[in-house]
C-alpha positions in Angstrom: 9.7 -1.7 22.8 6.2 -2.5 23.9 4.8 0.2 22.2 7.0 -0.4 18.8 5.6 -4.1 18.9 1.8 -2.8 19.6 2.2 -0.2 16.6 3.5 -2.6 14.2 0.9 -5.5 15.0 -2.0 -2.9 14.1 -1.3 -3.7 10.9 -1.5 -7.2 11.0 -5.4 -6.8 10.7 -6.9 -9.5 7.7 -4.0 -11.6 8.2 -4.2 -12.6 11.7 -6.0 -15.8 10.9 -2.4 -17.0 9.1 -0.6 -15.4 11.6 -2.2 -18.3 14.1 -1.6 -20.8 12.2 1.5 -20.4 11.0 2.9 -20.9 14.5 0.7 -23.8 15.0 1.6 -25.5 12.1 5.0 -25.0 13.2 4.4 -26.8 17.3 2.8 -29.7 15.2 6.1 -30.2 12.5 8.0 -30.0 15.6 6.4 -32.4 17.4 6.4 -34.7 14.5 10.2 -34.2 14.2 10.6 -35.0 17.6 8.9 -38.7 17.3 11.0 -39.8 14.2 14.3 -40.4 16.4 12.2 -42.5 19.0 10.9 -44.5 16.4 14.3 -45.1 14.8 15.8 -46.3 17.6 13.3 -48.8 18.3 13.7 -50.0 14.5 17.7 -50.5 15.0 16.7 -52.4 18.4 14.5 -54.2 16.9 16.9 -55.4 13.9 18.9 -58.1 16.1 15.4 -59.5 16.7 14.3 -62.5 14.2 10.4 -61.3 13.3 10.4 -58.2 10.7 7.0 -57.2 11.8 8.1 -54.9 14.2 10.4 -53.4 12.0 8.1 -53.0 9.2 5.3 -51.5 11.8 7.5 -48.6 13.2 8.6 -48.3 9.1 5.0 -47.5 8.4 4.9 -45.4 11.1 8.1 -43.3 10.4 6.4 -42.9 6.8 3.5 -41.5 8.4 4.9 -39.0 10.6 7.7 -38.0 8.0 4.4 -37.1 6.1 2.7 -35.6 8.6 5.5 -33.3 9.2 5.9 -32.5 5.4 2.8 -31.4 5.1 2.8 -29.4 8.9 6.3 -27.9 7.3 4.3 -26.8 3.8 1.6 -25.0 5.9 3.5 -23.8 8.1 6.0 -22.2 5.3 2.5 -21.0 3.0 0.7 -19.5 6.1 3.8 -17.7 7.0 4.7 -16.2 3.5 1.0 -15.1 3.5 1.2 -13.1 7.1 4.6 -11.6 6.4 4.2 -10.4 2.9 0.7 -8.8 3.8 2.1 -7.9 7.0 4.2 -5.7 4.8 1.8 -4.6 2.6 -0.2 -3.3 5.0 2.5 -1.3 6.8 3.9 -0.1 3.5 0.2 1.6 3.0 0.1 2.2 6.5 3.1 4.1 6.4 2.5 6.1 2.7 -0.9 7.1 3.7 0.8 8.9 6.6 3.0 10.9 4.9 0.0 12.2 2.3 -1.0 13.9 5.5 2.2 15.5 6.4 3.1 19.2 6.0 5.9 20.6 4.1 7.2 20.9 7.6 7.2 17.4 8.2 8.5 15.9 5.0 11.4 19.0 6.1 11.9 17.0 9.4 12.2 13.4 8.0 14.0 14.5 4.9 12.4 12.6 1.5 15.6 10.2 1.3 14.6 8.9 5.1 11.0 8.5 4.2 12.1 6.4 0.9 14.4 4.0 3.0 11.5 3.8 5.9 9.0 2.7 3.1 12.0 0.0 1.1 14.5 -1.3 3.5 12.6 -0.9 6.6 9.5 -2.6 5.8 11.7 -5.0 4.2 13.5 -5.9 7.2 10.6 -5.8 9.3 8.8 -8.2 6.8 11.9 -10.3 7.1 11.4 -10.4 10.9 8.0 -11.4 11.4 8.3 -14.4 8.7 11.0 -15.7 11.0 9.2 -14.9 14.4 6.1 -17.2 13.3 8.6 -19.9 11.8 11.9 -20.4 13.4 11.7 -18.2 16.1 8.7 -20.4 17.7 10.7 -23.8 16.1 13.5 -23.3 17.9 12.1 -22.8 21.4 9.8 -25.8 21.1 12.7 -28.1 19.0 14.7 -27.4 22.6 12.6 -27.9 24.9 10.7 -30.7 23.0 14.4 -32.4 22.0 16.0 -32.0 25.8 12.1 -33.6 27.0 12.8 -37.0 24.8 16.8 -36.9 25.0 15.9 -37.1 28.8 13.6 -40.0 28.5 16.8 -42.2 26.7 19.3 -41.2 29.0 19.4 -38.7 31.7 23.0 -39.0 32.8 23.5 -38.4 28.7 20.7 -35.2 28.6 23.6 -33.8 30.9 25.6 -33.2 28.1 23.1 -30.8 26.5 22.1 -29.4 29.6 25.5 -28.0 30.7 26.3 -27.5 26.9 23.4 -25.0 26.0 23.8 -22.1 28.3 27.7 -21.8 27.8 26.9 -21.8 23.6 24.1 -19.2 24.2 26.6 -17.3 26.1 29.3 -17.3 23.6 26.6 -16.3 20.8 24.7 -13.4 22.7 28.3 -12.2 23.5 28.9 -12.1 19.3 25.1 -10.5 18.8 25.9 -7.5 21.9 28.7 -6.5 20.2 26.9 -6.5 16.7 24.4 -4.5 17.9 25.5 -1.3 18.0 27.0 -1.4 14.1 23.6 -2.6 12.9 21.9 0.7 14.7 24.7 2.7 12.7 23.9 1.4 9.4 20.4 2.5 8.9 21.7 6.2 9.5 24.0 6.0 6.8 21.6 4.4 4.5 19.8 7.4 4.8 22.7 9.3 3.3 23.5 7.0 0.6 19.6 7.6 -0.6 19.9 11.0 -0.3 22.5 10.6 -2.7 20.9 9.1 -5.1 18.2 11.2 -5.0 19.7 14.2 -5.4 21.8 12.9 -8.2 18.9 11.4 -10.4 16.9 14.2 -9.6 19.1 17.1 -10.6 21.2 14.3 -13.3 20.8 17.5 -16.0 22.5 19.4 -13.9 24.9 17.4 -13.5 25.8 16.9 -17.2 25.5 20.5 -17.8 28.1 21.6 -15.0 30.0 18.1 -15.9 30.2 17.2 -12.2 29.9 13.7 -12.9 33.1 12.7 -11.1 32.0 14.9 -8.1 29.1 12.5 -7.7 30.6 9.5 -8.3 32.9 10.4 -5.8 30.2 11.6 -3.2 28.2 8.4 -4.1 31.2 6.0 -3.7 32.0 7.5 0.2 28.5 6.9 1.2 28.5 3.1 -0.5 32.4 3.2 1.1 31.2 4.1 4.7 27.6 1.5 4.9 30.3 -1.0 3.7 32.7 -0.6 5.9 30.2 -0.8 8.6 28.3 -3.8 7.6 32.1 -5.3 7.1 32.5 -4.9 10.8 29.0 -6.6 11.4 29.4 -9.7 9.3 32.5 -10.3 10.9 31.2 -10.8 14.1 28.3 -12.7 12.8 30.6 -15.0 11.0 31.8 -15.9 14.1 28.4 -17.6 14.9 28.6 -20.7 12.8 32.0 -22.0 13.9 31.3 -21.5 17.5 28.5 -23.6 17.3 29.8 -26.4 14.9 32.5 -26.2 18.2 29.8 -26.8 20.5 28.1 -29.2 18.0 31.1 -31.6 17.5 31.8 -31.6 21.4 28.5 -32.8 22.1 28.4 -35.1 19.6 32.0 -36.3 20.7 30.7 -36.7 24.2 27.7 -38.7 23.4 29.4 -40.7 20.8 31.6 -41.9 23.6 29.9 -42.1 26.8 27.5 -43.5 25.1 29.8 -46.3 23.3 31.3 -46.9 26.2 27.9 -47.5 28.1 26.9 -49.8 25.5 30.2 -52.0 25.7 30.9 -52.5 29.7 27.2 -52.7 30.5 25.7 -56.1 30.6 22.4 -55.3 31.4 20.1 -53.8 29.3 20.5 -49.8 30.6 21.5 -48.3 26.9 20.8 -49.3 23.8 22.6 -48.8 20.4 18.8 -47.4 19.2 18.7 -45.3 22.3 22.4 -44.0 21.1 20.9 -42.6 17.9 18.1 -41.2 18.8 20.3 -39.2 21.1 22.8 -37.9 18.9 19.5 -36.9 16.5 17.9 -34.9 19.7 21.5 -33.3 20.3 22.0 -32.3 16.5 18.3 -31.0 16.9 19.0 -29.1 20.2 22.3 -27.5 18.7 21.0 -26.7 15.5 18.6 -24.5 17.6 20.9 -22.9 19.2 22.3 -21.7 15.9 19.3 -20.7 14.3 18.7 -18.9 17.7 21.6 -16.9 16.9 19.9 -15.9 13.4 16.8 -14.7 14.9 18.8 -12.8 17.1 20.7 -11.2 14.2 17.6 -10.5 11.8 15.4 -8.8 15.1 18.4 -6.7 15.8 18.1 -5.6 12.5 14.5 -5.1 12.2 14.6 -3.5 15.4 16.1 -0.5 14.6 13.7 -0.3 11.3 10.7 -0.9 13.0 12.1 2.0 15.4 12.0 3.9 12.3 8.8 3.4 10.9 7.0 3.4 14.2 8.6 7.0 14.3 6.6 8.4 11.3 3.1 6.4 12.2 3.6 7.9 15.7 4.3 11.6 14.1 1.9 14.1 15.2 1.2 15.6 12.0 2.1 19.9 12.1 -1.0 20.4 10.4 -4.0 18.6 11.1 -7.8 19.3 10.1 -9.4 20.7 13.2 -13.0 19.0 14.6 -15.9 19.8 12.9 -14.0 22.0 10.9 -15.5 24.9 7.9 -16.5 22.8 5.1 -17.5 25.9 2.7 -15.2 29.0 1.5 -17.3 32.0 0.9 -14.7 33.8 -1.5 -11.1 34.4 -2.8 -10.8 37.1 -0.4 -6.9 37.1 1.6 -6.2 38.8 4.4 -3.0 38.7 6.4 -3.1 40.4 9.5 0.1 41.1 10.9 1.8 37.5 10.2 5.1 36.0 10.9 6.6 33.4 10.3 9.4 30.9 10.8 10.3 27.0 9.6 11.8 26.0 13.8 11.3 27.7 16.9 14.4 28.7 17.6 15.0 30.0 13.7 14.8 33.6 12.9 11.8 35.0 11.1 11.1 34.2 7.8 7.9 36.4 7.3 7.8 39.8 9.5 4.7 41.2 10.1 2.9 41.3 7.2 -0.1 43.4 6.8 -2.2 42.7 3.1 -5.7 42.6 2.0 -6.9 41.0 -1.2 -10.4 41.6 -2.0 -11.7 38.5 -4.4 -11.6 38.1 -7.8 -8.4 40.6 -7.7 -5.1 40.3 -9.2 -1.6 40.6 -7.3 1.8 40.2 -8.8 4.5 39.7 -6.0 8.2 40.7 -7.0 11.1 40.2 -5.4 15.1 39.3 -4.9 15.7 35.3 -4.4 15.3 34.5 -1.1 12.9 37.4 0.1 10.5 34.7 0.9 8.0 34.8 -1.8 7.2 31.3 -2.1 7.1 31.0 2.2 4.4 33.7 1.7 2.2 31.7 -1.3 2.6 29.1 0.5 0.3 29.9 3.9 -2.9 30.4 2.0 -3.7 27.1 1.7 -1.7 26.0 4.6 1.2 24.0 3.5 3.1 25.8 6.3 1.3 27.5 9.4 1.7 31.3 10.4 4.1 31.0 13.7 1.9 34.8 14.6 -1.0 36.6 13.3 -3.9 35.5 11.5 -3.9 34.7 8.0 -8.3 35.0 6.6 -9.5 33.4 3.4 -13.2 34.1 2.5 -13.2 36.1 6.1 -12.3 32.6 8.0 -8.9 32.0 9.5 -6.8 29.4 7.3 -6.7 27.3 10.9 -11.0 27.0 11.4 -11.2 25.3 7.6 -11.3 21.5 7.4 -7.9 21.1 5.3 -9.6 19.3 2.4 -11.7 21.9 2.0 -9.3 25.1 1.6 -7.0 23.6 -0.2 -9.3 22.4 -3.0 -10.5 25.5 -2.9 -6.6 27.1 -3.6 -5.1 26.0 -6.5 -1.1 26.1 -6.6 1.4 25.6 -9.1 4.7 25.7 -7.3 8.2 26.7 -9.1 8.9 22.8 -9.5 6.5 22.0 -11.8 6.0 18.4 -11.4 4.2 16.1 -14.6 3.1 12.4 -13.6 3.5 9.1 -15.4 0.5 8.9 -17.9 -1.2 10.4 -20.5 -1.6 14.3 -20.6 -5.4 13.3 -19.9 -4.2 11.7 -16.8 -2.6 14.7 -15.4 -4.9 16.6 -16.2 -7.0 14.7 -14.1 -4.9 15.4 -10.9 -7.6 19.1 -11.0 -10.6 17.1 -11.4 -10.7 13.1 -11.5 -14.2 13.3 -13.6 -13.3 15.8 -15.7 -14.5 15.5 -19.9 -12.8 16.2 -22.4 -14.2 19.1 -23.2 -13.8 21.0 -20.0 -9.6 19.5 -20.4 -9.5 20.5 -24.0 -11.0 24.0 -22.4 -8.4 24.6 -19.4 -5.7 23.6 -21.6 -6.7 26.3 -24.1 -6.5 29.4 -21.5 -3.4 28.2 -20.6 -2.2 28.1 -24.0 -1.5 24.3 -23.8 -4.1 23.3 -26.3 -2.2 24.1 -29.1 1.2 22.3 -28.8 -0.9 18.9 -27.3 -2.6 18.8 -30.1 0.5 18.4 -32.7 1.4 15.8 -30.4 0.7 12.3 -32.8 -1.2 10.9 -29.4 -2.9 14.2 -28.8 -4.2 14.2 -25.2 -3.5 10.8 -24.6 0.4 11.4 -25.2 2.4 9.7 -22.9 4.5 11.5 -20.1 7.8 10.0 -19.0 8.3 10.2 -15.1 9.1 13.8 -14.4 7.3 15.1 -17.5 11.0 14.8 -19.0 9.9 14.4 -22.6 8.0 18.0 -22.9 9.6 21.5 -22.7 10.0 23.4 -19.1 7.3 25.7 -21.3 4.9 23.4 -22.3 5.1 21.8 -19.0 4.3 25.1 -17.6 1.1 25.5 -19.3 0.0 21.7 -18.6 0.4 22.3 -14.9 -1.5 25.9 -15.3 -4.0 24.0 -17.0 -4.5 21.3 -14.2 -4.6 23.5 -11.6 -7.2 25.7 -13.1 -9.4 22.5 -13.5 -9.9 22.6 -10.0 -12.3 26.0 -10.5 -10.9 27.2 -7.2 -11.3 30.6 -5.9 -7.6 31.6 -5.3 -4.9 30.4 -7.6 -1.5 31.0 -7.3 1.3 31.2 -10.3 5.0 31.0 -7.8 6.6 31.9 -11.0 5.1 29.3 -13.3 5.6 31.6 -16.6 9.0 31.9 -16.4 9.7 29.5 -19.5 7.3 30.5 -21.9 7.7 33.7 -23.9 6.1 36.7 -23.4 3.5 36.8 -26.0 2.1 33.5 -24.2 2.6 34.6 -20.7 0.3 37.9 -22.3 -2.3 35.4 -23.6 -2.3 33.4 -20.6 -2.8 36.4 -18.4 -5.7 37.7 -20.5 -7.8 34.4 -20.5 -7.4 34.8 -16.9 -8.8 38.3 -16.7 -11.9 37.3 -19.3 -12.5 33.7 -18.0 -11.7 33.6 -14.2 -12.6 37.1 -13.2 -14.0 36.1 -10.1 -11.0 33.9 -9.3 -8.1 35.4 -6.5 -4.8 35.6 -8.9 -1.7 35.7 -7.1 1.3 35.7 -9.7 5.1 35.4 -8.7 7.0 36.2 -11.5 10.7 37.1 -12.5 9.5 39.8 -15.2 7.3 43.3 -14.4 6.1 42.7 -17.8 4.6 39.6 -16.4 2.3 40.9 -12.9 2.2 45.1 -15.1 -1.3 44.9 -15.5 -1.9 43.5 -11.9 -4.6 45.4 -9.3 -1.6 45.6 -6.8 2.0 44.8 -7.1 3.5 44.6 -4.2 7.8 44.4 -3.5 9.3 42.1 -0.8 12.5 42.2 0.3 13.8 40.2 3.5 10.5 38.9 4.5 8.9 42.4 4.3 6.0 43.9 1.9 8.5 47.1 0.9 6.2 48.6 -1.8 2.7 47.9 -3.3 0.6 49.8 -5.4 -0.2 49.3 -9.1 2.5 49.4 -11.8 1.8 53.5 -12.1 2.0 54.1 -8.5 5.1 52.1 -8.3 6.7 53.5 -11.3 6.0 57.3 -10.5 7.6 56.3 -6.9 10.7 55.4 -8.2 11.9 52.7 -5.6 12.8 49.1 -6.1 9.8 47.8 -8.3 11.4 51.0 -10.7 15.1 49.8 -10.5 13.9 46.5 -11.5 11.8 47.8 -14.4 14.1 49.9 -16.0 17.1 46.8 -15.3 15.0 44.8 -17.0 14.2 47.0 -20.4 17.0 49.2 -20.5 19.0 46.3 -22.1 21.6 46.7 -20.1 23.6 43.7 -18.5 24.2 45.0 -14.5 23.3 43.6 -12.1 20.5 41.3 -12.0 17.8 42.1 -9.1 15.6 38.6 -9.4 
């Protein structure tokens, strides 16, 4: 817990000044608060005597500390809301700057759903917690012992009452929170589930409609909701159970007071109690118990928080898979590849995902990669610019292994447009953008013409600075296609890689676009995944995988003259028969 606290303080930082005073502010309403009741009773003593000077002196003075306490109370509530919310900001940041630097690996471990929750509810919570830490929780310590200090100076046979009364409501309440506990750890799990399910629903919501699994969803979506309800149920039920066991312990005190203390007054003669002393009494118990009961909050809302800030100290405490190494190669000579007998798998104990792969792909070349689904095409793109690392071998780029480069560095010098194409909120000049943040308009207008983009943009009303809804939902899977084509080649890198990002345009375009690569990026590494021969034909190499293994390569000739798998596939695919599909 130690360490959790420590992690979570470091991002305090600019707002540690309001994170001191908001506790101060708080000792001095509190001490304020404490002074009224003393005052008061010395106003009712002082109303059975005949001079109203007295009276109207401690009047002024209850004014003046009621103010004083106001405005201690205001501070205290502004410098609070100031630490907690930046608190929060911070650790929000904190925790999405963290996550730019994870691996594919690492978003794998925490799944995206967890990391959305982490960065909502559990910043939330923990927000939550420290505005109540530098307000009640250091109120309610100080009310008690501060209350039980002048409710011992009126009466100390009376303080008894408290004394005794405390410890037995504390132990009734921790006895609720222990068994609370547990439940609240459980809930945070299942939240996790229930954003999963959203996510996957809003995400795929077109598949959805098309398979008309609506129901199917809704019913998925209502067990998750079912089960977090259920268990927060379970919870509030034994935190209900906090305010009438303290109103019990409340209106027993008060009972107690109110007639020990009556009875004092009437059989003694002396002067030992007074009816002013009696108030002021019952005001310090009301204050003593009310702490008690907000004690029993705190100790709800850090049970809570606990388990988030558990959460979120787990991902800023994440050794990153992949990490930059010291002093690492700032400069990549070429487009040059080389695997070098490489495997690969996602877990240690998992089986191999890549076996042994032997390549070399001189710069400035052109490689077309064909293969079933799941012969781990993608797994292999993927290494170059080392969104996963090789588990064995050595993978080379420019004649450096992928490992020596600082990370920046490679992968600005890769350029990748995955199979989920992915379009930003913005204009189209925007996302284009993403490849170069200073780019002009004239190298965009350029790009965007190789990739056969220019066109289409141009009818748009907006032109380039057409709006894209989140998703890039309002343009065609073709069009978005060529916009992300265009952005990556915006980068100028020295290897780019196509995991079959021409698979919705038609094959006059996916020709164009592969001959403005030959004639404007000859020096550029082209590495093309594609569903169609017709797409990777004119290639330097093709090579076949099949169950993590290179099983052919050669050029579209070569492999059609040796009549293996790339062959099958060629002639399934223009004989015009239906069988059975091999992609």
């Amino acid at each position: 817990m130690k360490h959790i606290v420590s992690a979570l303080l470091g991002s305090v930082r600019q707002y540690k000044k309001d994170s001191f005073l908001a506790p101060l502010f708080v000792g001095l309403e509190v001490v304020m608060e404490c002074l009224l009741p003393l005052l008061m009773a010395d106003v009712i003593d002082s109303m059975s005597g005949a001079s109203m000077t007295p009276i109207v002196k401690d009047a002024v003075a209850l004014l003046i500390l009621a103010l004083l306490s106001l405005l201690f109370g205001t501070m205290s509530g502004v410098t609070a809301a100031t630490a907690s919310t930046g608190f929060a900001k911070n650790l929000r940041q904190d925790l999405f700057f963290k996550v730019q630097d994870f691996a594919f690996l690492d978003i794998d471990r925490f799944s995206a759903s967890s990391l959305v929750t982490r960065l909502t509810t559990d910043v939330t919570n923990v927000q939550n917690a420290y505005g109540i830490i530098l307000r009640i929780a250091v109120r309610t310590p100080l009310m008690m012992i501060f209350a039980v200090a002048m409710s011992l100076t009126q009466s100390v046979r009376m303080s008894m009452i408290f004394i005794v009364m405390i410890p037995v409501a504390l132990l009734a309440l921790f006895g609720i929170i222990f068994k609370a506990m547990p439940i609240f750890r459980r809930i945070f799990r299942k939240y996790d589930a229930l954003n999963n399910s959203v996510q996957e629903n809003v995400s795929g919501i077109r598949v959805v409609k098309a398979f008309v699994r609506e129901d199917h969803e809704i019913e998925k979506f209502h067990a998750a909701s079912e089960d977090v309800r259920k268990d927060f149920t379970a919870a509030e039920k034994l935190i209900a159970m906090n305010f009438p066991t303290l109103s019990f312990f409340v209106y027993v005190a008060m009972m107690l007071i109110s007639f020990f203390g009556a009875l004092i007054i009437v059989n003694t003669k002396g002067s030992e109690f007074s009816t002013g002393e009696l108030s002021a009494l019952i005001t310090y118990g009301m204050q003593i118990l009310m702490s008690v009961m907000m004690l029993s909050m705190i100790f709800v809302m850090i049970t809570m928080a606990a388990e988030s800030a558990k959460r979120i100290v787990e991902v800023l405490d994440h050794e990153g898979s992949l990490e930059s190494p010291e002093n690492g190669i700032t400069e990549v000579k070429d487009g040059s590849i080389v695997f070098d007998h490489v495997n690969f798998r996602y877990s240690n104990h998992g089986n191999e995902v890549l076996d042994d792969i032997e390549l070399t792909i001189p710069s400035g070349k052109t490689v077309g990669i064909i293969g079933a689904t799941g012969s781990s095409k993608s797994t292999f793109i993927q290494l170059i610019p080392r969104l996963y690392d090789v588990t064995g071998g050595k993978l080379l780029v420019g004649g450096t292994d992928v490992r020596d480069y600082d990370l920046k560095t490679l992968r600005d010098s890769v350029a990748v447009v995955l199979q989920k194409n992915v379009l930003f909120h913005g204009t189209i000049r925007d996302n284009m953008r993403w490849g170069k943040k200073d780019a002009t308009d004239e190298e965009i207008i350029r790009v965007c013409r190789l990739a056969q983009a220019d066109e289409f943009v141009q009818q748009f009303p907006d032109g380039y600075d057409t709006m894209i809804d989140r998703g890039g939902t309002n343009v065609s899977g073709g069009q978005k296609q060529r916009l992300c084509i265009a952005r990556a080649l915006l980068k100028h890198p020295k290897i780019l890689i196509l995991d079959d990002s021409t698979s919705a345009v038609d094959t006059r375009t996916d020709a164009l676009i592969r001959k403005a690569f030959r004639e404007e990026i000859p020096e550029t590494t082209k590495i093309i995944i594609a569903q169609r021969t017709s797409s990777v034909e004119d290639a330097d190499m093709i090579i076949v995988m099949d169950d993590g293994r290179i099983v052919e390569r050669g050029t579209h000739e070569e492999l059609m003259n040796r009549g293996g798998i790339y062959r099958e596939i060629y002639d399934s695919q223009n004989s015009g028969s239906i069988g059975e599909e091999v992609m």
